[in-house]
C-alpha positions as CSV (number, residue, x, y, z in Angstrom):
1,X,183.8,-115.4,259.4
2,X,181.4,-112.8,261.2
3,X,181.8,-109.2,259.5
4,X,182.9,-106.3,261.9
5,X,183.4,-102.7,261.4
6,X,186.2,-100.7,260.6
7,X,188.5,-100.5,263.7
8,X,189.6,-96.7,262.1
9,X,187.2,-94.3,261.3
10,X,188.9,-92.7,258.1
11,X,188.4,-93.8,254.8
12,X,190.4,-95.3,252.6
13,X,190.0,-92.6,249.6
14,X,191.1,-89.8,251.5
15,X,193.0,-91.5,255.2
16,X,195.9,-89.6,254.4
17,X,194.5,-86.1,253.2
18,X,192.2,-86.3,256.5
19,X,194.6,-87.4,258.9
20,X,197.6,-85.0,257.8
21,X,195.1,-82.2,257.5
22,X,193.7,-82.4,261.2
23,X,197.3,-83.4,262.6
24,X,198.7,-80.0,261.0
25,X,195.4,-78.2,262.5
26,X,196.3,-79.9,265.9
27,X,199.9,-79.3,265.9
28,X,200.4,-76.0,263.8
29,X,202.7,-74.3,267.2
30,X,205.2,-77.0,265.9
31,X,205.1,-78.0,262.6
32,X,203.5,-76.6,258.9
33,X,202.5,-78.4,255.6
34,X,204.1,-78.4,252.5
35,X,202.0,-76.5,249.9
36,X,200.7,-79.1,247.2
37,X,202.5,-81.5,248.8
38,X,201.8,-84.9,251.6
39,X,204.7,-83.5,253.8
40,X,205.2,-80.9,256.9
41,X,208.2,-79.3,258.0
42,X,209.1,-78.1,261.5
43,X,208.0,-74.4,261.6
44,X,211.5,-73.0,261.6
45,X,212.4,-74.4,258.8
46,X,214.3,-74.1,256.4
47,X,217.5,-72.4,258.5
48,X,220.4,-71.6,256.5
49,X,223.9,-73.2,257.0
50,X,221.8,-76.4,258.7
51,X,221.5,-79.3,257.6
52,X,217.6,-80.6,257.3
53,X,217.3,-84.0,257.9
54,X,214.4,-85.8,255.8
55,X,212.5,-89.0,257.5
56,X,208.7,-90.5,255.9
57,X,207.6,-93.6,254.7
58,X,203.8,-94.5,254.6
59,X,201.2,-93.7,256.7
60,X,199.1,-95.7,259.7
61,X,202.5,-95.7,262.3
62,X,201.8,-92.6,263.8
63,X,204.0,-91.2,265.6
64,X,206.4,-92.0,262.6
65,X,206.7,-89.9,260.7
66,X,205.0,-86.7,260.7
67,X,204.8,-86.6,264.7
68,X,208.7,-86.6,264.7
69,X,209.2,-83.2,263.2
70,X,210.7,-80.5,265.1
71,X,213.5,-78.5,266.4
72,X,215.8,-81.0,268.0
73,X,214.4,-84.3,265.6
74,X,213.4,-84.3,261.7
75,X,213.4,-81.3,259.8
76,X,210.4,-82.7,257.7
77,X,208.8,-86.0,257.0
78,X,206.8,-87.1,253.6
79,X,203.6,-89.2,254.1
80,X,202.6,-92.3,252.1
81,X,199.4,-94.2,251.7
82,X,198.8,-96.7,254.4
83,X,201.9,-98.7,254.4
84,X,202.9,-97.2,251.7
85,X,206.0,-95.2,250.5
86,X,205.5,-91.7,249.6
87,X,206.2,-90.9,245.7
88,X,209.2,-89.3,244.6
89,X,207.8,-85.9,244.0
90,X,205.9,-85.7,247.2
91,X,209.8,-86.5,249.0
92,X,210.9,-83.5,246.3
93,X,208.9,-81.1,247.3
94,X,209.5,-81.5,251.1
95,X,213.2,-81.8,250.8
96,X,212.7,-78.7,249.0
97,X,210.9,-77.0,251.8
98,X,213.4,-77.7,254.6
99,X,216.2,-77.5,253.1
100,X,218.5,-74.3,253.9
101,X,221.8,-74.5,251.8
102,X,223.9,-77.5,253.8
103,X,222.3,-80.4,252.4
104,X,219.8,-82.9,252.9
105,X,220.4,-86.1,255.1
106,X,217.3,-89.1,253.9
107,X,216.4,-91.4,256.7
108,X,213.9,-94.2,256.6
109,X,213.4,-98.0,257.1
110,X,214.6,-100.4,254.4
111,X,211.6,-100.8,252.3
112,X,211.7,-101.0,248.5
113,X,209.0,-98.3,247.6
114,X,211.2,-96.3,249.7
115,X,214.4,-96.9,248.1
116,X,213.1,-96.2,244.9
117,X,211.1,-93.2,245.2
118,X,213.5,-91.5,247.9
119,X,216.4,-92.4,245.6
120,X,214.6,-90.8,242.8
121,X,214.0,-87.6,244.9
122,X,217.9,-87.7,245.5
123,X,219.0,-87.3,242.3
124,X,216.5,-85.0,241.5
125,X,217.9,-82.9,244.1
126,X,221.6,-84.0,243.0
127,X,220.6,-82.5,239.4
128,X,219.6,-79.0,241.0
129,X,223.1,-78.7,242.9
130,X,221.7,-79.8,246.4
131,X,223.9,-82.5,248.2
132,X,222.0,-85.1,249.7
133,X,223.3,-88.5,251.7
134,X,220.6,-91.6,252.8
135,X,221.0,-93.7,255.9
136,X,218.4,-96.9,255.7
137,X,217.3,-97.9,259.1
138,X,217.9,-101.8,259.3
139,X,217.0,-102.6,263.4
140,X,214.6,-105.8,262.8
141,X,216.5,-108.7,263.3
142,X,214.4,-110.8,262.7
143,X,213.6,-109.5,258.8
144,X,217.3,-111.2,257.4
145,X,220.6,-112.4,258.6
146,X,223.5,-110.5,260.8
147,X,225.9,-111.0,258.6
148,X,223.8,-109.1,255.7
149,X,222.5,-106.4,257.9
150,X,221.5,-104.6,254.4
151,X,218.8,-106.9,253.9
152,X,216.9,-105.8,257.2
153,X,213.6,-103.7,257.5
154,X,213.5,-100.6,259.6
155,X,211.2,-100.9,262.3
156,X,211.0,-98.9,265.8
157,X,214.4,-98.2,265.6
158,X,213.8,-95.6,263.1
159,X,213.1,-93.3,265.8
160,X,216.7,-94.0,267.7
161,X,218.2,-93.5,264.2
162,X,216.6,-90.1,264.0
163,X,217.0,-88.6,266.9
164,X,220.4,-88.8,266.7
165,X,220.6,-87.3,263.4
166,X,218.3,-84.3,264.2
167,X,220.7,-83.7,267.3
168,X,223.9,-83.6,264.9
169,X,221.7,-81.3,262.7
170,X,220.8,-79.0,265.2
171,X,223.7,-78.5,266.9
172,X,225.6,-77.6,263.1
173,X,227.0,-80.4,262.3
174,X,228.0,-80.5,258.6
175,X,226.2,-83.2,256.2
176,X,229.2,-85.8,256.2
177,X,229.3,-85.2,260.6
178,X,225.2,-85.7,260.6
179,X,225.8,-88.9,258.1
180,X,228.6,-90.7,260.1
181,X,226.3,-90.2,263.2
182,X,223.6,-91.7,261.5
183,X,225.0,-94.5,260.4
184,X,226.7,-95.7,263.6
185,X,223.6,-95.4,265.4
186,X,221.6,-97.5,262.8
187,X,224.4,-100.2,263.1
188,X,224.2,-99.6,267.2
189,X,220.2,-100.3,267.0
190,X,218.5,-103.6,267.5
191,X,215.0,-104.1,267.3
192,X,212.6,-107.6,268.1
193,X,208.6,-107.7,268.4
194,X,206.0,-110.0,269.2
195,X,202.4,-109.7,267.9
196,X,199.1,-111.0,269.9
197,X,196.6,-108.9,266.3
198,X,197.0,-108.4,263.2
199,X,195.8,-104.5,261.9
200,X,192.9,-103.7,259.9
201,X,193.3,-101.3,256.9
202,X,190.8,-98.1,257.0
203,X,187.5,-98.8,255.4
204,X,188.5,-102.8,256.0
205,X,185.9,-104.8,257.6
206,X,188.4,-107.7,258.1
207,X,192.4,-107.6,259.4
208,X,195.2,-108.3,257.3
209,X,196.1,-111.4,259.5
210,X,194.8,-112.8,262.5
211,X,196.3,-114.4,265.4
212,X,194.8,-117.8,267.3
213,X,193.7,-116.3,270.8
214,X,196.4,-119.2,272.3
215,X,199.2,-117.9,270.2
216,X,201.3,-115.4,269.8
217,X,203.9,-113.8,266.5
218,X,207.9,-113.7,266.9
219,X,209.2,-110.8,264.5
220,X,206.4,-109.1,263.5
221,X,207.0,-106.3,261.1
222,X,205.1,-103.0,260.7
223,X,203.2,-103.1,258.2
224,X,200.9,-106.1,259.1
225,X,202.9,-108.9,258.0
226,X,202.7,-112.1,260.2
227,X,205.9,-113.0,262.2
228,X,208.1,-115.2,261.5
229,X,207.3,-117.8,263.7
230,X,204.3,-118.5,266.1
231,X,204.8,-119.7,269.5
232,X,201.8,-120.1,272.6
233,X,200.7,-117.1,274.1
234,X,203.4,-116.7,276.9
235,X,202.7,-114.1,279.8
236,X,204.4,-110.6,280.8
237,X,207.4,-112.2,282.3
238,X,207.5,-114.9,279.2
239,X,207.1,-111.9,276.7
240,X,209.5,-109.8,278.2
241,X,211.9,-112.7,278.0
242,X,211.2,-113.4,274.3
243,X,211.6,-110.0,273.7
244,X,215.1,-110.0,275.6
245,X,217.0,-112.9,274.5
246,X,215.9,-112.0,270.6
247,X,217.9,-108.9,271.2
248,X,221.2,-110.0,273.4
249,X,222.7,-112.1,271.0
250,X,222.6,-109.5,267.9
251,X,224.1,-106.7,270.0
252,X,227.1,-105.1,268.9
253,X,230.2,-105.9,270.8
254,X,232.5,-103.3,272.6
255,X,230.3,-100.7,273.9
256,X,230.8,-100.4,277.5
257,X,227.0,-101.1,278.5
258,X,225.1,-97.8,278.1
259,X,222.4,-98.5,276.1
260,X,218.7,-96.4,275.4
261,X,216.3,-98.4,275.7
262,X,212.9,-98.2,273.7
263,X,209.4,-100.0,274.5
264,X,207.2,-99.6,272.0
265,X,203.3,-100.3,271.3
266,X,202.3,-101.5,268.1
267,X,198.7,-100.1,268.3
268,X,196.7,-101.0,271.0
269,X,198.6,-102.4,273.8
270,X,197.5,-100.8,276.9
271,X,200.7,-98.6,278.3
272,X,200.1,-100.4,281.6
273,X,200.2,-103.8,280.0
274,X,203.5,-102.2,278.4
275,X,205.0,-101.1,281.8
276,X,204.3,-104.5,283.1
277,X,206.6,-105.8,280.2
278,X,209.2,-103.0,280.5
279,X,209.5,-104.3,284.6
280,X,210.9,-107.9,283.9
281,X,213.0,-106.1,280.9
282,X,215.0,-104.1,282.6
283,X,215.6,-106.8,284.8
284,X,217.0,-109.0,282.1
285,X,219.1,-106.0,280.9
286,X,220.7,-105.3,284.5
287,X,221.8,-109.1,284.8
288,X,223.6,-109.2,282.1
289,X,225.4,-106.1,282.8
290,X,223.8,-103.4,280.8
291,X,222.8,-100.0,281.7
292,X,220.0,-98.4,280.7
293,X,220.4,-94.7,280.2
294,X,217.4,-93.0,278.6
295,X,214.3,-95.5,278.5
296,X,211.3,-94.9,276.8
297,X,208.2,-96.7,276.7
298,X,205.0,-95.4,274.6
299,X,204.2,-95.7,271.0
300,X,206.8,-94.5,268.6
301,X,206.2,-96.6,265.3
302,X,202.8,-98.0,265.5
303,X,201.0,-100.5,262.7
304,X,197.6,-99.1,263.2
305,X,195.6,-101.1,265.7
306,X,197.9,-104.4,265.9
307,X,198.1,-105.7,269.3
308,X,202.2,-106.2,269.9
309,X,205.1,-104.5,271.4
310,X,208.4,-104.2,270.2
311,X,212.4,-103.8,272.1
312,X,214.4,-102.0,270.7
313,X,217.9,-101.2,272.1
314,X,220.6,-98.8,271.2
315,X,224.4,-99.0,272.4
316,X,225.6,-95.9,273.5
317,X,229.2,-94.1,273.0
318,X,230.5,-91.2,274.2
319,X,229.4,-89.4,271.0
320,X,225.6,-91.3,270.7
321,X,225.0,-90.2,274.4
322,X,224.6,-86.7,274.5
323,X,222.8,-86.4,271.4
324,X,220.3,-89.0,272.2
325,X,219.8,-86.9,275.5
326,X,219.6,-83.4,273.7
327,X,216.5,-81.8,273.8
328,X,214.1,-81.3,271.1
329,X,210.2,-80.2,270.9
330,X,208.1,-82.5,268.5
331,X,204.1,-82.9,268.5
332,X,204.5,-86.9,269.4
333,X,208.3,-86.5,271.3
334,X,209.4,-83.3,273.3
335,X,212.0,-82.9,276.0
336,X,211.5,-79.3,276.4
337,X,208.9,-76.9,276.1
338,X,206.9,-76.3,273.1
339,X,206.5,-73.0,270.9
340,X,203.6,-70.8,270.6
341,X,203.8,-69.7,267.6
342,X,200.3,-68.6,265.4
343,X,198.7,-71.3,263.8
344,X,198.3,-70.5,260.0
345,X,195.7,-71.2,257.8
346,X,195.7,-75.1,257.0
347,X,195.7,-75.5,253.2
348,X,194.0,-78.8,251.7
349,X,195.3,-80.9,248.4
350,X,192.4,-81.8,246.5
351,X,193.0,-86.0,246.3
352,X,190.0,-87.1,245.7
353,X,189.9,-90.5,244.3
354,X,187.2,-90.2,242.0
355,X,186.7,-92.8,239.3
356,X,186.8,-90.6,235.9
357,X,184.0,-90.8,233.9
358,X,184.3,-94.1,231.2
359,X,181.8,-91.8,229.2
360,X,184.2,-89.3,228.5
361,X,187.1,-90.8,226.9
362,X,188.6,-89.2,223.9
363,X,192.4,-89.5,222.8
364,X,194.0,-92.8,222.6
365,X,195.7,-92.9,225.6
366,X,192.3,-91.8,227.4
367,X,190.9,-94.5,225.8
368,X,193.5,-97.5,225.9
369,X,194.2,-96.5,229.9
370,X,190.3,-95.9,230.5
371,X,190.0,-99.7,230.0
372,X,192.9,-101.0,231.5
373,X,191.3,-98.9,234.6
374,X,188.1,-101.1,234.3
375,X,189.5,-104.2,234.1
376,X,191.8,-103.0,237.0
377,X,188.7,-102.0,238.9
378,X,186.9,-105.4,238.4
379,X,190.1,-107.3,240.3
380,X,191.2,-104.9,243.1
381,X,189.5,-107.7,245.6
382,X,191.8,-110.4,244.2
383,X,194.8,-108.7,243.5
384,X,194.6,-107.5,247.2
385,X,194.2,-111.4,247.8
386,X,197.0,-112.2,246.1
387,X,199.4,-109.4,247.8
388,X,198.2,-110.1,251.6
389,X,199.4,-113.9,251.1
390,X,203.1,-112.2,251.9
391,X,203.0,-108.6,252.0
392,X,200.8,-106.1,253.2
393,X,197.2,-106.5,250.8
394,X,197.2,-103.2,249.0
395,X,198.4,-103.9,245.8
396,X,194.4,-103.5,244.1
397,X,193.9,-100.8,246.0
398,X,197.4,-98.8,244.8
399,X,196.6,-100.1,241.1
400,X,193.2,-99.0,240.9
401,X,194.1,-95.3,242.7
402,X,197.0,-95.2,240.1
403,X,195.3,-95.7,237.0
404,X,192.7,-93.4,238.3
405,X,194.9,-90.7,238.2
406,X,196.7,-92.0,235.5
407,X,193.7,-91.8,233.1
408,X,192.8,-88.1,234.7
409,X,196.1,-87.1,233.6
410,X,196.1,-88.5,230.3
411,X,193.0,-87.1,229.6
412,X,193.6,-83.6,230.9
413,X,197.0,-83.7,228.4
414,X,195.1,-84.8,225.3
415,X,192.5,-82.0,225.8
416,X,195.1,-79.8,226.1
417,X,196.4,-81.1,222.6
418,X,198.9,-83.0,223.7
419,X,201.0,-86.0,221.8
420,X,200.9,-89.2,223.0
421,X,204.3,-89.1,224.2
422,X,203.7,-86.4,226.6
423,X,200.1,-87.8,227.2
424,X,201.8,-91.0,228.7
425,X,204.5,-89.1,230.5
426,X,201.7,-87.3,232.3
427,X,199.8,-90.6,233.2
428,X,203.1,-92.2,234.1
429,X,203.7,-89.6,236.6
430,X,200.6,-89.2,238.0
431,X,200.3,-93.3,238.2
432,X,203.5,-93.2,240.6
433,X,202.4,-90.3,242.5
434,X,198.9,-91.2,243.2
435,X,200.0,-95.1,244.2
436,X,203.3,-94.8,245.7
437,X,205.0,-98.0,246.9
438,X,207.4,-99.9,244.7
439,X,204.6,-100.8,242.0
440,X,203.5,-97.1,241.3
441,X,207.6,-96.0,240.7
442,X,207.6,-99.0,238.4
443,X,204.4,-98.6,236.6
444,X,205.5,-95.1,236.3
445,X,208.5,-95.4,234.7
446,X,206.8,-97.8,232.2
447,X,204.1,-95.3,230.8
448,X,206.7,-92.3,231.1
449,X,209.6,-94.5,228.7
450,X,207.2,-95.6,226.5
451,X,205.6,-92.3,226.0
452,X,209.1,-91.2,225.4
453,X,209.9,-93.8,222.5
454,X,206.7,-93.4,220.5
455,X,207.4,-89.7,218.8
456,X,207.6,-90.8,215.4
457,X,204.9,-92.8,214.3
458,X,203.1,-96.3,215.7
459,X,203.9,-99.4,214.4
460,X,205.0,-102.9,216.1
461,X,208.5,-102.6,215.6
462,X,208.3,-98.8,216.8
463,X,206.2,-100.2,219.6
464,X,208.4,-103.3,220.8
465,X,211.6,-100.9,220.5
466,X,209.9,-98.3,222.7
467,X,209.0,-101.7,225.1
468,X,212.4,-102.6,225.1
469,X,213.6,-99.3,226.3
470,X,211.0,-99.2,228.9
471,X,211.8,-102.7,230.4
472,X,215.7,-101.7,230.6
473,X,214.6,-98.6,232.3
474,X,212.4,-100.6,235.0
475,X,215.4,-103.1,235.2
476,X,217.7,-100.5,236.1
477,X,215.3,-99.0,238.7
478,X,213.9,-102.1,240.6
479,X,217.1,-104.8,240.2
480,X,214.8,-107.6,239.6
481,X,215.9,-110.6,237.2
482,X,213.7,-113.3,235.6
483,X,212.7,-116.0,238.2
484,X,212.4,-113.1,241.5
485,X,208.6,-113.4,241.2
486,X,208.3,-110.1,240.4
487,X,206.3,-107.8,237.7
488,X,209.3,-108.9,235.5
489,X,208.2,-112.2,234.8
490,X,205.3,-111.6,233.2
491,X,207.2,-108.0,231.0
492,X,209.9,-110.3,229.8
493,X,207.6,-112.9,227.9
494,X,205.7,-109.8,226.7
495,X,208.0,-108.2,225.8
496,X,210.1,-110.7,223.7
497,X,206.5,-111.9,222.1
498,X,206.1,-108.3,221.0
499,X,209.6,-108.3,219.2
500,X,208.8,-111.5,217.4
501,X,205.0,-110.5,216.4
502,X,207.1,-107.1,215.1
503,X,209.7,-109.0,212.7
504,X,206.5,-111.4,211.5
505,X,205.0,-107.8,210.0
506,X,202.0,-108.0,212.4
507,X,200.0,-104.6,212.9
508,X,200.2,-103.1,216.4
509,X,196.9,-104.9,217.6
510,X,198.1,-108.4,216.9
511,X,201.7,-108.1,217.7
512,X,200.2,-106.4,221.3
513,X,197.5,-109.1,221.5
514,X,199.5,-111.8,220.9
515,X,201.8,-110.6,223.4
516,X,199.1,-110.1,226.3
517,X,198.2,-113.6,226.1
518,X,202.0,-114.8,226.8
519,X,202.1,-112.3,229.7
520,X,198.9,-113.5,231.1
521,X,200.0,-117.3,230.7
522,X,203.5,-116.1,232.5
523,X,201.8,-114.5,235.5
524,X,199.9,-117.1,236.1
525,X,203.3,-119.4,236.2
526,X,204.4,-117.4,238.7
527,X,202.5,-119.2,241.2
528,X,205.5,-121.6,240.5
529,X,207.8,-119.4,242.2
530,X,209.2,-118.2,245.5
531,X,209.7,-114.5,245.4
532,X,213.5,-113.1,246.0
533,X,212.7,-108.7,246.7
534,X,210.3,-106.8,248.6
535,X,208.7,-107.6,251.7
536,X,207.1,-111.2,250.0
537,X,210.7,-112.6,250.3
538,X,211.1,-112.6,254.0
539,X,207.4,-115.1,253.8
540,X,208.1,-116.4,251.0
541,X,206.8,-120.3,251.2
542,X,203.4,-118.7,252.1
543,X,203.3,-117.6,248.5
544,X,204.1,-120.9,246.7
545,X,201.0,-121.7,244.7
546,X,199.7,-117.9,244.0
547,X,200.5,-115.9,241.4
548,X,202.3,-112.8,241.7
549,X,200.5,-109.6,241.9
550,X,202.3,-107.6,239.9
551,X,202.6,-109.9,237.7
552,X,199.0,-110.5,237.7
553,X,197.7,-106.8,237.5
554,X,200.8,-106.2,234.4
555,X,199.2,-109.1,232.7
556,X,195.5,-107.6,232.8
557,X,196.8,-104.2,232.0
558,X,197.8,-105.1,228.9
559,X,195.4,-107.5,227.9
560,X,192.7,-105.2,228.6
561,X,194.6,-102.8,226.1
562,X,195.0,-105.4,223.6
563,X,191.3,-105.9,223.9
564,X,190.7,-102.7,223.3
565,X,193.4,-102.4,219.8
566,X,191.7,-105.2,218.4
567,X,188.0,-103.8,218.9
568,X,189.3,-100.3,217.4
569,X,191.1,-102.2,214.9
């Protein structure tokens, strides 16, 4: 395949620094960054006696999220990676900065990173006496069944979802009001796509996916995943059909017609091309009885440069209506005019992604994370391989930028004269802020619960009772079971070959080594499998015959560990 350039012009160690910093230069009059923190609030925030209402997810969809803060819309959003959810403490700390005393109302599209780390900002929040309440944007129709609407992605509907919710919230409606408006718009939204390109990642010299210049990809979602089915390249008329009859079947019944009415570019469809499409669907909607209200066509929720379009629909009621219509002022949305207000001083957070320096390592943690960070390093390219078979290809990049920061933070502890508990709670913390997405919660809460078991002394029972706890802790967090094609199936052999090693009397290093080679053995089984969670289940045949990456990057984690035991041993 001929090599081509990046299509973006960022790169991939510092995308989201550089794009948030210049969109907060560009659009200071509106909005303001969070200090320390990958978020920006509307200017006026916090207000007290309002409710702020919370939106992110990762970045590369611009105008979701950041460009959807204002009066009128989201109090604040939290930015991501590139398709990547935001960490827990990042959604903390700009919950914190918006909110004014009536609670916090968390929207975003149904993505397991998501979940996790906005859950985990939740009950941070619930812990320090601030109410919160989540409403997960579920529009795609074609990402699960109707009758199991939880199941479904949030796509371009997010932005429906949202703008009623930042209407409730600015108008002083209470939390419980702003939640019950939410909800029945997310329930009232509809969303189908069609894909013609796939999206290339920043610094990428190839696209996640690629489409035959004859074809074309039903149900595309945002992240660069590959429809669900392909069909020939139709034309506008064809599309716009497609697009239509996806949609009339899966709206809700009852409403009395009024609908909004959302056209929205994935990337780099032309707005002409899009207005040619929007012609033939408002056609279709008239005939079969609908009205179209408030239509919008433009780009809402992009996927970086993917050629596609997407419909989305949302039935209107007498209390939808007015607040869809209501005005608001947004850098990327604004039905009004927009402030003046002085521009202050933009404020950057130092990310770089620099590789520590191997040379350097001292404590034990330093050094057993140091080479799990090489032998990380040495696979990024195939664990990326393995991830873009069904989901999104940035799984070696998130591993290697965690245990970057995870071996910064471990070190920076043990020089400080830390323990290795707290040693491994830093590096767990910094692992899941630094990569984000489901894996970096989970990772994290492995190196933070095993920290927190091994206070008293190292041995192998010590060690495969401090595993144990760990693995019940990242059951409880990601709901995965044995057989899901998850991380967990290669943990589970691990772990119960640790516990066996332990009652044997084997030292640390053998117990650990011994338990590295089942792991590895059990990731590579996985190839077996068809995954159940996260975005690899809605493609999940495409993955029969490759091994899971997280099950992959667990098993040379710990090898490279056990490597490492054995040498010091």
């Amino acid at each position: 395949m001929t090599q081509r350039k990046s299509r973006t012009l960022g790169r991939a160690e510092t995308f989201k620094r550089d794009w948030l910093d210049g969109f907060a230069g560009a659009y200071g009059r509106t909005i303001r960054k969070v200090p320390d923190a990958y978020g920006v609030v509307a200017r006026h925030a916090p207000e007290r006696g309002k409710v702020a209402v919370i939106i992110g997810g990762g970045c590369g969809h611009y105008p979701a999220f950041a460009g959807l803060v204002g009066r009128g819309l989201a109090t604040g959003a939290v930015v991501g990676d590139v398709f990547t959810s935001p960490s827990a403490e990042q959604v903390y700390r700009t919950a914190r900065a918006a909110e004014g005393g009536a609670g916090v109302l968390f929207s975003y599209g149904n993505y397991q990173g998501d979940v996790l780390h906005f859950g985990l900002a939740a009950r941070r929040l619930a812990a320090e006496g601030v109410e919160s309440r989540t409403v997960l944007v579920t529009d795609d129709v074609a990402s699960g069944p109707a009758d199991e609407p939880e199941r479904r992605r949030g796509v371009a509907g997010d932005f429906m979802v949202f703008k009623v919710a930042g209407a409730a919230a600015e108008r002083g409606d209470d939390l419980d009001a702003v939640y019950e408006l939410a909800t029945r718009a997310n329930a009232n939204t509809r969303t189908f796509g069609v894909a013609f390109d796939g999206c290339t990642l920043p610094g990428a010299a190839e696209p996640l996916f690629t489409v035959n210049g004859t074809e074309m990809e039903l149900g595309l979602g945002i992240h660069g995943e590959p429809g669900v089915r392909t069909v020939p390249r139709l034309d506008a008329v064809g599309v716009a059909d497609e697009l239509v009859n996806g949609l009339l079947p899966e709206l809700p019944n009852g409403g009395d017609g009024r609908v909004a009415v959302l056209l929205n570019g994935l990337g780099t469809t032309k707005y002409e091309d899009m207005f040619v499409l929007y012609k033939r669907v408002h056609e279709r909607l008239a005939a079969e009885g609908l009205n179209p209200l408030h239509t919008e066509v433009g780009e809402f929720v992009t996927s970086l440069d993917m050629a596609g379009v997407s419909l989305t629909v949302l039935a209107l009621d007498d209390d939808l209506a007015p607040l869809y219509a209501a005005p608001c002022d947004t850098p990327a949305y604004r039905s009004t005019g927009v402030s003046l207000e002085p521009v202050a001083p933009v404020a950057t957070v130092d990310d770089s992604l620099a590789r520590p320096d191997t040379a350097r390592t001292a404590g034990p943690v330093d050094r057993l994370l140091t080479a799990a960070m090489v032998r990380i390093e040495d696979n990024e390219d195939e664990l990326g391989r393995l991830d873009a078979v069904a989901a999104d290809g940035d799984h070696g990049l998130g591993m290697t930028r965690g245990m970057r920061a995870a071996v910064a933070a471990a070190r920076r502890a043990e020089s400080s004269g830390a323990e290795l508990s707290a040693a491994l709670l830093a590096a767990g913390t910094a692992f899941a802020d630094a990569a984000g997405g489901a894996s970096g919660a989970l990772y994290g809460v492995l190196l933070a619960e095993t920290g927190a078991g091994l206070t008293d002394g190292v041995d192998a029972t010590t060690v495969a009772d401090t595993v144990d706890r760990a693995v019940a802790a990242f059951v409880e967090l990601g709901k995965a079971r044995p057989g899901d094609k998850t991380m967990l199936d290669a943990l589970e052999p691990f772990r119960d070959t640790l516990r066996e090693q332990a009652r044997t009397g084997a030292s640390v290093a053998q117990a650990w080594s011994a338990a590295a080679k089942r792991a590895t053995q059990a990731a590579a089984d996985t190839a077996d499998l068809l995954p159940t969670k996260g975005r690899a289940a809605r493609l999940a045949q495409r993955s029969k015959g490759y091994a899971d990456p997280g099950a992959t990057s667990f098993a040379l984690l710990v090898s490279a560990i056990g490597d490492e035991l054995e040498k010091e041993n």
